[in-house]
C-alpha positions, 0 to 999 in steps of 0.5 A: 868833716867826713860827714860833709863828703858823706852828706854829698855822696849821699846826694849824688847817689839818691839823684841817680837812684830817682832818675833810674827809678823815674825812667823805669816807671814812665817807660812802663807807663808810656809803652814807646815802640822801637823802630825796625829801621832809622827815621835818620836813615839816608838813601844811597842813590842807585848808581846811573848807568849814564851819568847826568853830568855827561849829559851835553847841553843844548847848543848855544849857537844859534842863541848867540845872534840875538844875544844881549852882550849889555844883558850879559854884562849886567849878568856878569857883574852880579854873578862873575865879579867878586872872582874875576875882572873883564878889562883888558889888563885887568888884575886877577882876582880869585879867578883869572882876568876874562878879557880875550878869553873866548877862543884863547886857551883854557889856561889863558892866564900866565903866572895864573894858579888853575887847577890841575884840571884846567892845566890838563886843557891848556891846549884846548880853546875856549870856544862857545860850546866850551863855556856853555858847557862851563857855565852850566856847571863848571864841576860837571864840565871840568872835574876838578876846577877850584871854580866854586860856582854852581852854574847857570841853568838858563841858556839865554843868560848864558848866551847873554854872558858868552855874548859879553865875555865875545865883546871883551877882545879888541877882535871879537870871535867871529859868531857860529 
């Protein structure tokens, strides 16, 4: 019975003595080159003076007369729906209700779980540039909002969207 434990030991140690020795004769046959640096290495960017974050977009007034608000819908509906409802006294979903949100206060929503962010603008109305601003980029407008949504980048699906979200009050804010 020893012999067999002996028989194994044996095994384990020749393999690793074959590894070692294979290593040793193809580093001395291939010649690798180490790197003076990392290829995995990341790049810190260097600090702006200005953050582009800050950067204020460009005004959506004078967009809003030829705005589409059935464009803004459709664009809504695809982009807003699964988080938020648009009827009046719709359910909150993962965001808050939208009906009569533009020129209401940033926490419009009572009993609504906003982030500690939106609170902080409670006061603050929803005016056009606001949600501009917000559907641009919403981590950028308000740091710190839960809202996960990257943004839209092109002002005239935001004009579209402001339209739409103008359209759901039953006294619609007068345009810029």
């Amino acid at each position: 019975m020893s012999l067999e434990v002996n028989k194994v030991f044996a095994a384990v140690l020749t393999a690793g003595v074959v590894f070692m020795v294979s290593g040793v004769i193809g580093g001395a046959i291939v010649h690798p080159k180490r790197l003076e640096t990392s290829a995995l290495a990341v790049a810190t960017p260097e600090p702006a003076a200005a953050p582009a974050a800050a950067a204020a977009p460009q005004p959506i007034g004078p967009l809003l007369a030829a705005a589409n608000p059935d464009t803004g819908r459709q664009i809504a509906q695809r982009a807003c729906a699964s988080c938020h409802s648009f009827n009046e006294g719709g359910n909150n979903g993962i965001g808050p209700n939208l009906w009569n949100v533009v020129n209401g206060p940033h926490a419009h929503i009572e009993g609504f779980n906003y982030s500690a962010a939106l609170r902080a603008k409670a006061a603050e109305p929803w005016d056009f540039e606001a949600l501009n601003a917000f559907l641009l980029r919403p981590s950028a407008a308000i740091p710190g909002t839960r809202m996960a949504y990257a943004g839209m980048s092109n002002i005239n699906q935001r004009a579209d969207v402001i339209a739409f979200l103008r359209s759901l009050s039953n006294e619609p804010a007068p345009l810029p």
